[in-house]
N, C-alpha and C positions, 0 to 999 in steps of 0.2 A: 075574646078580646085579648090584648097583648101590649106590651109594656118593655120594650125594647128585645122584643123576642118570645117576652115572657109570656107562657098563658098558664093561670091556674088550674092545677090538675089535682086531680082526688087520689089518686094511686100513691100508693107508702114509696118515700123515696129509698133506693136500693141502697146508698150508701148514706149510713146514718150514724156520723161520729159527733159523741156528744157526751163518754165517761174517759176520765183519765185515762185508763188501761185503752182506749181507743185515740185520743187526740195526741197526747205525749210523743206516739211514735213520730206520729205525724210531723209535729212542729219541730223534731229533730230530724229527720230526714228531710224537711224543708233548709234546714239551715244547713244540714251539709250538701244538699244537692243546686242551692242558690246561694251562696257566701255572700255575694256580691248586691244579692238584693234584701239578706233576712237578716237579720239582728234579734235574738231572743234574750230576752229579762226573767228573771223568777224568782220567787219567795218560798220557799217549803215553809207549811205548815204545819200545827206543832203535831198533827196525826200522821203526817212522814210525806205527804202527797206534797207534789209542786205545782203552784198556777203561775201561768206564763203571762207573759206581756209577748209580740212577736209584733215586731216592725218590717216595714215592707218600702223601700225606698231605693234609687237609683242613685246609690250615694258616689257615682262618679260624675255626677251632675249637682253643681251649689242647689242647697234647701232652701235658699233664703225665702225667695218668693212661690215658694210651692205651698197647694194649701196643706194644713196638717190636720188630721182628721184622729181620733181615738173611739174607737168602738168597744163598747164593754159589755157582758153578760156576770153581774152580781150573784145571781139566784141561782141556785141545785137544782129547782124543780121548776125552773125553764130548759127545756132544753133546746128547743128548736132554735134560739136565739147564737146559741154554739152552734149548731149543723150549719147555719145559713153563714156563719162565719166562715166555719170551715171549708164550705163549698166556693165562697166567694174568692178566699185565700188561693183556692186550689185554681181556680181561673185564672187569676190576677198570677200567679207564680206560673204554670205549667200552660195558659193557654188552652187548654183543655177540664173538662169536667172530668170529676172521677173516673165515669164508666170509658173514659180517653176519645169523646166526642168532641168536638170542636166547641169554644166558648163563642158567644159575640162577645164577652168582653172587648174593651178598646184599650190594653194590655200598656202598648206603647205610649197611648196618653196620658193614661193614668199615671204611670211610671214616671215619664217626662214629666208630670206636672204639681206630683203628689207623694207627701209621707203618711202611711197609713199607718195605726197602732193598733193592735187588737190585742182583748183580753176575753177570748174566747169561754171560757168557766174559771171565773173568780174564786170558788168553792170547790175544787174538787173533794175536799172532803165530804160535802153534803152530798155531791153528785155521786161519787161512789156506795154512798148509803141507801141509793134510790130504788125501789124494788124491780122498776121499769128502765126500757129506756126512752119510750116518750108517754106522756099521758094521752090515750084518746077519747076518752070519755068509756069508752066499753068493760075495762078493766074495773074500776071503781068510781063511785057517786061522788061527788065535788065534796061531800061531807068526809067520804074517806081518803081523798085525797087531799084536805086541809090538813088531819090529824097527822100523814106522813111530812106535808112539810111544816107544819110547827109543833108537832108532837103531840099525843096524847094526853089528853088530863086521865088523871089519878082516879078522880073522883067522879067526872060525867062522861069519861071515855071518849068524849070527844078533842074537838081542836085546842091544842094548849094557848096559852096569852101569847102576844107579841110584844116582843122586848126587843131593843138594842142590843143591851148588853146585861147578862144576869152568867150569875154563880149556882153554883150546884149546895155552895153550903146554905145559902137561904130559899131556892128552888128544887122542887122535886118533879119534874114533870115524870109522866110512867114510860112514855119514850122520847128522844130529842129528836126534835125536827132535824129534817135535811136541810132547810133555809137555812140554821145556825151554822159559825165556825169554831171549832174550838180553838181558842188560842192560848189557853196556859191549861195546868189541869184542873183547875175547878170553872174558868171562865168562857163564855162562849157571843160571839155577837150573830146580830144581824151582819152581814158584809157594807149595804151601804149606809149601815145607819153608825159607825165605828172605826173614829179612822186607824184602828189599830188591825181592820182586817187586812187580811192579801189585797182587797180586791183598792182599798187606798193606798197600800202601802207600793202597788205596782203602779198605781197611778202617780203619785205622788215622784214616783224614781224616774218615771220615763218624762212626765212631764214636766221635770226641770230641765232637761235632756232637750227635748224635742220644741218645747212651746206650743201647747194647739193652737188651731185656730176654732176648733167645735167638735163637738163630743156628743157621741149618742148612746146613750145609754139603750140597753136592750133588755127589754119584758115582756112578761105573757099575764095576762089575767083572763079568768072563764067568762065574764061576759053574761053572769047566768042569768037566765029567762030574758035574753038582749038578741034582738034582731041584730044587734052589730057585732060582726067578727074582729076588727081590730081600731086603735084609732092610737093618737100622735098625745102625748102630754106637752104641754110646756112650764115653766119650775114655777113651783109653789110661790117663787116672789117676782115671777113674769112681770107686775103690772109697778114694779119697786127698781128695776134694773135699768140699765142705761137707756136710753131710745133705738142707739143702732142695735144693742142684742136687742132686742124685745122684736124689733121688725126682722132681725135674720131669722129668730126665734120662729115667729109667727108666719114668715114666708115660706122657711125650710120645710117645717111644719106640715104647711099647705100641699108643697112639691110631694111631700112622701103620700099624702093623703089622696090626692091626684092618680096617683101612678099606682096605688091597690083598689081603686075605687075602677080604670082603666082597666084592669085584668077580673073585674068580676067578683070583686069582697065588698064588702058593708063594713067602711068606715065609718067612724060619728063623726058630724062635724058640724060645727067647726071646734076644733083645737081647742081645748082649754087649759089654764094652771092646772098643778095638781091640785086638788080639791081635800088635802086633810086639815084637820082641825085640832088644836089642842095638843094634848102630850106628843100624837104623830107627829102634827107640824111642827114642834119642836126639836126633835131628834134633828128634819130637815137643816131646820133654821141653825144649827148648832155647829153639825156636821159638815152641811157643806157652802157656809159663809163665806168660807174664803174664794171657794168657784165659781158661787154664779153670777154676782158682777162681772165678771173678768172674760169670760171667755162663752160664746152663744150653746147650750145645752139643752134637747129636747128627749123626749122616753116617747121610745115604740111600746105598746101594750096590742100584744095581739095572743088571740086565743087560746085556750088552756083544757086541756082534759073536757074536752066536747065531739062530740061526733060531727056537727056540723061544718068543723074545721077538721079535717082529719092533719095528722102529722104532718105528712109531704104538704098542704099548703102549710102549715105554721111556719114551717121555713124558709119556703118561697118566701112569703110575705116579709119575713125578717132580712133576706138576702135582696129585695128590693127596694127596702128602705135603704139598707146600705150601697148601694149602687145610685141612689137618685140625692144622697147625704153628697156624694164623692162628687158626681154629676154637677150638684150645687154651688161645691164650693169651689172647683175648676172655675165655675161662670165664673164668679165673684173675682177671681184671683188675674184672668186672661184680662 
């Protein structure tokens, strides 16, 4: 089955960029070999590494009426959420796929009709601390790969606590997670749970800049002992937010679910809020109060460190959502 060309394939994709020392070049040689279409943002972090913001627009043509779209990957130990970026970028700029095959992309509508933002790895410092560069389930059991990204306990050797934000003078974990950023030297957050990480503090630059009109956040969760490989979130306060997001929300939502379900994965559905409770959902409600009134935001969760899903789909799947995201908001805008 196939999805604007697309069909799910099990074979590891050949070109797999998704640690700083891999993307960087990238997004610089994008910006001088397209001037006219790339615009790059960045914030170095306090471990010396840069995360990018990289804009993608036809800015010899007014933005007014074009949709604006922001694509983010928070997490270190997502990575396929980056590669599907970067593949998608590589289309949309050069018309071509890596290995210099021909895209179907629809290059010139896009361009014509669209400001794209990505923030490909919000963390490259967790990303560069990763032992791998994708989980497939073969390498280590979901147990040992929780301990790598939120560290080690001391005491049960397993997966350390999840925090927002903690210090090393009242925390000891025996190793820190890749999830974490450090941001001063005793401090370290979660990325989207802190708006003093990279991964808000590029959001926050571009999108007074830019104005979105909708933003997808990008994730991987394992799914474990789940017949389902990926499924669509909508925000913890879906059922509290205005009426027309909640129906972009929940339509968008559908579109993406549609179109991995068309190529042969096992979505859940239907869509639901995100489902935390308590101290989580607070971080949420805290965090990011001021965005989701304002502007329509849905999270891909698609699989993680499982064999069932090997690598090359995880980022198909993430590079589909983002082409039926862009897809969407064209309709809305023509």
């Amino acid at each position: 089955m196939a999805y604007n060309g697309f069909t799910l394939k099990r074979k590891k994709l050949k070109f797999w960029l998704a640690k700083p020392h891999q993307t960087e070049p990238q997004f610089l040689a994008w910006e001088r070999d397209y001037p006219d279409l790339v615009a790059l943002d960045s914030v170095t972090q306090y471990a010396g590494f840069k995360a990018y913001a990289i804009t993608v627009a036809d800015r010899s043509t007014p933005t007014d009426r074009k949709a604006k779209l922001i694509f983010a990957v928070p997490h270190a130990h997502e990575p396929a959420g980056t590669v599907g970026c970067m593949h998608y970028l590589n289309q949309l700029l050069t018309g071509k796929h890596f290995d210099e095959t021909p895209s179907d992309l629809d290059r010139d509508r896009i361009l014509a009709n669209c400001v794209l933002s990505f923030i490909p790895d919000a963390n490259p410092d967790g990303r560069s601390r990763t032992p791998v560069d994708y989980w497939d389930g073969t390498q280590y059991t979901n147990e040992e790969f929780w301990a790598f990204m939120r560290g080690r306990d001391a005491e049960t050797k397993r997966m350390w606590k999840r925090l927002g934000r903690w210090s090393s003078r009242e925390e000891n974990p025996e190793t820190i997670g890749v999830v974490y950023e450090q941001i001063n030297a005793r401090e370290y957050v979660e990325p989207n749970r802190d708006l003093n990480s990279s991964y808000f503090r590029l959001i926050q630059r571009i999108g007074a800049r830019y104005g979105y009109g909708r933003w997808l956040d990008i994730h991987q969760t394992e799914f474990e002992r789940s017949p389902h490989n990926c499924m669509m979130l909508l925000p913890l306060v879906q059922n509290e937010l205005p009426q027309e997001i909640q129906q972009i929300n929940v339509e968008w939502a559908a579109a993406i679910v549609d179109a991995w379900a068309a190529i042969g994965a096992n979505p859940v559905r239907p869509s639901k809020p995100l489902g935390y409770k308590g101290e989580q959902a607070e971080y949420f409600r805290r965090v990011w109060r001021e965005f989701m009134p304002i502007i329509p935001q849905i999270t891909t969760e698609v699989q993680n460190n499982n064999a069932q899903t090997p690598p090359g789909q995880q980022a198909q799947l993430q590079e589909i959502a983002i082409r039926v995201s862009v897809d969407e908001a064209i309709k809305s805008t023509v």
